[in-house]
N, C-alpha and C positions, 0 to 999 in steps of 0.2 A: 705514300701517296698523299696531295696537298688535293683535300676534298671541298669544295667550302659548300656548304648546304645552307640556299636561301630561303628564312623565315623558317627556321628550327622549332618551332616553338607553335606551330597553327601549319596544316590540322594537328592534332594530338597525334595519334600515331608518326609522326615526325619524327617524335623523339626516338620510337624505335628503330628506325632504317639510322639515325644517330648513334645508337649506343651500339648497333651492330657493325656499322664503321669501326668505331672507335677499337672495339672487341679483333677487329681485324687488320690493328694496329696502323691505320689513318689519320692522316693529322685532319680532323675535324674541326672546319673552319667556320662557323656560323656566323651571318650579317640577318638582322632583324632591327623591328622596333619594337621590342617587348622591352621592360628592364630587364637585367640581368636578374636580378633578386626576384622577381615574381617566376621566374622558370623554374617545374619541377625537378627534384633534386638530381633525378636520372640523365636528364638531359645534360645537367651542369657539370655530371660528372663525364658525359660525353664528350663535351667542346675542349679543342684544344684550346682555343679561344673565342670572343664572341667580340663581334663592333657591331655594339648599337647604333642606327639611324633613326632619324626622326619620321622619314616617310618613305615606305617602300614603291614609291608611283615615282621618285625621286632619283635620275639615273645618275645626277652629278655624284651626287652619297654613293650611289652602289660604288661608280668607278675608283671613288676616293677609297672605299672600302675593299675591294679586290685590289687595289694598288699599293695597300698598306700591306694586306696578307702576301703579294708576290715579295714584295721590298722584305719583308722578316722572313718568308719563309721557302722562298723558289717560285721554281715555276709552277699555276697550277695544272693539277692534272685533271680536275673536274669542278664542274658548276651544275648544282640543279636545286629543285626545288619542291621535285616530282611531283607539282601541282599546274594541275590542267591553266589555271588563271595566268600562270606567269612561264609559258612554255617560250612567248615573244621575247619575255625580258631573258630566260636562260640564255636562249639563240643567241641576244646582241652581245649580250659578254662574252659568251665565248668567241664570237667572231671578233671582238673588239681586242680581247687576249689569248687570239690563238691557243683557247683550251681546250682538249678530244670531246666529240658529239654534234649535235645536228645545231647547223650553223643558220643565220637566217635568207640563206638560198634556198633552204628546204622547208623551213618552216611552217609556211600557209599552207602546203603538203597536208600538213597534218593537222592544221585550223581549223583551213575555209573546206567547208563538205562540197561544194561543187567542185573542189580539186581533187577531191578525196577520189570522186568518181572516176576520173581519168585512169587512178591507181587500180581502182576497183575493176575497171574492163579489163588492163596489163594484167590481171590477176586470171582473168578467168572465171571470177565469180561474177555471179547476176549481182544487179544493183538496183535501185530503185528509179525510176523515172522522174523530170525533177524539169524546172524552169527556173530558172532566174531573172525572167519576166519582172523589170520594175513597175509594169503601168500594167492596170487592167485590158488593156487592148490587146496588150504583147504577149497573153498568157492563154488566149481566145485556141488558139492549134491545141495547145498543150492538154489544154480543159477536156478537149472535143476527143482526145486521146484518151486520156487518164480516165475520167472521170467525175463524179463526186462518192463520197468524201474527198477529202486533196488536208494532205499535212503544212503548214507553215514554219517554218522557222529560220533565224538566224543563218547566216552564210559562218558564219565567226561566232563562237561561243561555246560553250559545255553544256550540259544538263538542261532540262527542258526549261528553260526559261523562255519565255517571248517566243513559245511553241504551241500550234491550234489546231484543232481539229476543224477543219469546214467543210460545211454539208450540203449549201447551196450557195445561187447564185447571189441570192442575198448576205448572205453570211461573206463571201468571197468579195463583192462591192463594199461591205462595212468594212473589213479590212482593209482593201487601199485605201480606203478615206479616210482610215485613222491611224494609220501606221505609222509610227516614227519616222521623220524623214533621215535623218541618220543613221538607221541600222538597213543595210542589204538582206534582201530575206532568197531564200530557195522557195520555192513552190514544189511538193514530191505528190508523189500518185500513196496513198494510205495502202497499207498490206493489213491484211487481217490476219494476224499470226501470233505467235511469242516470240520472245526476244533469247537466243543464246548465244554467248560470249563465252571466246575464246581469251584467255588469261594467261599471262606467265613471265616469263624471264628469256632471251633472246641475248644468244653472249656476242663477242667482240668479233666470232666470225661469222655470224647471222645465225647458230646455230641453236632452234630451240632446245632449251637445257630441262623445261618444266613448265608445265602447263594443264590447266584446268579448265572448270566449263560453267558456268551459272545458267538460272532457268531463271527469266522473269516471265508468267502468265499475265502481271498488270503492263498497263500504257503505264509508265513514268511520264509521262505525258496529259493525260488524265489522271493519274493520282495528283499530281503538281496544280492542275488545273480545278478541279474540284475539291481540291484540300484533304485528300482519303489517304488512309493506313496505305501503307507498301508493307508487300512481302515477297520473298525470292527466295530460289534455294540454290547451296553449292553442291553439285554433283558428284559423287562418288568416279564416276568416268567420263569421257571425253566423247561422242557417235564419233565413227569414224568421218562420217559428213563435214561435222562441224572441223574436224580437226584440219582436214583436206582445205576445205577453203579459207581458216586459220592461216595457216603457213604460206600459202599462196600467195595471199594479201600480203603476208610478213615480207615475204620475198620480190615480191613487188615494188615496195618501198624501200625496199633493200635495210631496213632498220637493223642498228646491230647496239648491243650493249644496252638494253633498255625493258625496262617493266612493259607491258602491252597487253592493251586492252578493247579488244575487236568486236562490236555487239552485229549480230548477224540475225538477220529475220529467219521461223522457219515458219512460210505459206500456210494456213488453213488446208488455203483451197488442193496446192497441188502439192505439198510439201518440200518446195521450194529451200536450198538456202540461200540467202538475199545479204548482201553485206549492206549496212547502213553508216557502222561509223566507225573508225578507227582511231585510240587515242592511245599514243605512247607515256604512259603513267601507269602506277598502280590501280588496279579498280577502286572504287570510293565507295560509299555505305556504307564499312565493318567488313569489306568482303575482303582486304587480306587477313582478317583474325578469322575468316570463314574458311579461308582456304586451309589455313593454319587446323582447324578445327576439323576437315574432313578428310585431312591426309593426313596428321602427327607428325607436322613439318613446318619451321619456322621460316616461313617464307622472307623475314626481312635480315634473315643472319645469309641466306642462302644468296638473297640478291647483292648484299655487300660483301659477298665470297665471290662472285662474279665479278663484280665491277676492280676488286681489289688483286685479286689471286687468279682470273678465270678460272675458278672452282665453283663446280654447283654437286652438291650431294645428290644420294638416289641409286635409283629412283622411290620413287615413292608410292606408293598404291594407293587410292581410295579407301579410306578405312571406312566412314560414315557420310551422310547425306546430311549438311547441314544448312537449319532452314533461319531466316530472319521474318519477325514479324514486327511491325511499329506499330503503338498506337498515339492517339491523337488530342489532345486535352479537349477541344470541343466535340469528341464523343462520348455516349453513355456505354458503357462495358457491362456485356453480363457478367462475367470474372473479373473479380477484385485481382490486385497484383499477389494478393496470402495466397487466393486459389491456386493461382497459377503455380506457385511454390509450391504446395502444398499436394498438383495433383499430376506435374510435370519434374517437381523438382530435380529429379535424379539426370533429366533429361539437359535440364536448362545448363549453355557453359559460360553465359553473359548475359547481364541485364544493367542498362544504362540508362541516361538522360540523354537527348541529341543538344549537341550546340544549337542556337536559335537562329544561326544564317544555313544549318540544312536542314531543319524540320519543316517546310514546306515537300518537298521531297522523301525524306528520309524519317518523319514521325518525330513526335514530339520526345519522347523514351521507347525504347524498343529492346527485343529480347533477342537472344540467339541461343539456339537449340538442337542436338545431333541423336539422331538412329540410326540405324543401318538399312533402315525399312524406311523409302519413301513417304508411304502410306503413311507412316507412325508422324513423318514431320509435316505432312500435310492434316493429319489431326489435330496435331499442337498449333500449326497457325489459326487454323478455325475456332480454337478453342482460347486465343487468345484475343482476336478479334473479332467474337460474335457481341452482336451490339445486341440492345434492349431495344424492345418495341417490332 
């Protein structure tokens, strides 16, 4: 298999879905703009080769770069990047070199969220209520329906960026009056709930091969927004709830051969599960070393054993419940980083720095930590971000 994997080198776990290729005997084709010599040595031993470019927003370069690797090495068989930011640019080359995967007829499918929704009714699951109202005027039904609070965001984008919470009618007037005229926004109805996602690997006949479940209590939304610690846990099992409406959605979009990553409200009030957003990629934050950590399962050997061989190992059991907790440089910690060592050690299976384009999000360094016992990993978050004062 002629694999070429755009931008090897950023996020870091990059390297591993690379060296798991590689391990499964793919000719691993990498196009970046990193140099060659600053990439870790893992990686370098992954690539079958590497064409640096000067700018990856630069699609003359890409196609001069897929046009070099077809010319030395066949036809390819795959192009990706499995990064949510460039799922557009995956699309156009492979439609531009008839390479297998989602081409950009399907794309905004999986972008733009008011398309999402369309999928989400086909599905059968509930979904959230939503306007695309550009002017205040045109939003007046939707309002008188929904509510206040009401969520904002991006029609087109990832992760809570340029995402609000509004409470009134004055908060919702400041808004249009200061909105980017360039970006399309949704208007949704706010649920008061947690967030759980459904996670996995989804083979070449739609066939889920392995799949898992996280728990966010925070808004990533309001953590983003107020600048606060996140923490989440990976779940040792799947409700059968979440799992139902999981696969539904999956089947929906008919997605095949692909990481996937479905986050699903579940209601306060009525215990509702609510599809929100579905993104064909690996989860992000450390959550595939989490999944890794709560099953005794290398999720990025298993997913290039799919893509390569349709083979996925298993199944796998739940072994531990493993929890992430960030913290923040502009807060004061009652626990030093020694305590934390020192009175969780046994427990802890990771502790990092976060790159400085996700620690708005995802905390400035952060820990990862597994029990068997919920409880035990909801004490080690507390006790990792309980502040002074």
């Amino acid at each position: 298999m002629n694999f070429i994997f755009f931008s090897p080198q950023f996020p870091q776990n990059s390297t591993e879905f690379c060296y798991e290729l590689h391990n499964q005997r793919a000719n691993v084709l990498g196009i970046g703009d990193a140099e060659y010599d600053s990439m870790n040595q893992r990686l370098k031993d992954s690539l079958t080769e590497y064409y640096k470019i000067n700018d990856l927003e630069n699609y003359d370069e890409i196609l001069r770069a897929v046009g070099y690797f077809t010319h030395k090495y066949g036809k390819i068989d795959r192009f990706e990047s499995l990064n949510e930011y460039w799922l557009e640019l995956d699309a156009q080359v492979r439609t531009d070199f008839n390479i297998y995967g989602t081409k950009t007829d399907f794309i905004y499918n999986l972008k733009q969220k008011s398309k999402m929704k369309d999928f989400f009714h086909k599905s059968g699951v509930s979904t959230v209520q939503f306007s695309t109202g550009r002017d205040r005027a045109s939003v007046d039904e939707f309002i008188h329906s929904a509510g206040f609070p009401l969520v904002v965001k991006p029609d087109l984008g990832s992760g809570a960026s340029m995402t609000y919470k509004i409470r009134s009618e004055e908060e919702l007037n400041y808004f249009f009056a200061t909105k980017p005229a360039y970006v399309d926004f949704i208007i949704e109805e706010y649920i008061d709930g947690v967030i759980l996602t459904y996670d996995g690997l989804v083979d070449i006949n739609g066939e889920v091969r392995f799949a898992v479940s996280h728990l966010f209590e925070q808004s990533v939304m309001e953590v983003v927004n107020s600048d606060d610690h996140l923490y989440y846990f990976c779940l040792k099992d799947i409700s059968p709830e979440v799992e139902q409406a999981g696969r539904s959605i999956l089947k929906a979009f008919d997605i095949k051969e692909r990481f996937f990553h479905i986050e699903l409200f579940k209601s306060n009030k009525d215990g509702r599960i609510i599809a929100l957003e579905v993104n064909m990629r690996p989860p992000g934050a450390w959550m595939t070393d989490a999944i890794n950590y709560a099953y005794d399962v290398n999720v990025y050997k298993e997913w290039a054993s799919m893509v390569v061989h349709n083979q996925v190992g298993g199944p796998y059991p739940g072994q531990y419940y493993v929890g992430y907790a960030s913290r923040k440089n502009h807060k004061h910690y009652v626990n030093s980083h020694e305590d934390i060592i020192r009175t969780y050690g046994e427990k802890i299976v990771h502790y990092n720095r976060i790159d400085e384009i996700f620690s708005r999000a995802s905390g400035n360094s952060a820990y990862q930590f597994r029990s068997t016992l919920l409880d035990e990993v909801r004490d080690i978050v507390r006790y990792i971000q309980q502040e002074e004062g």
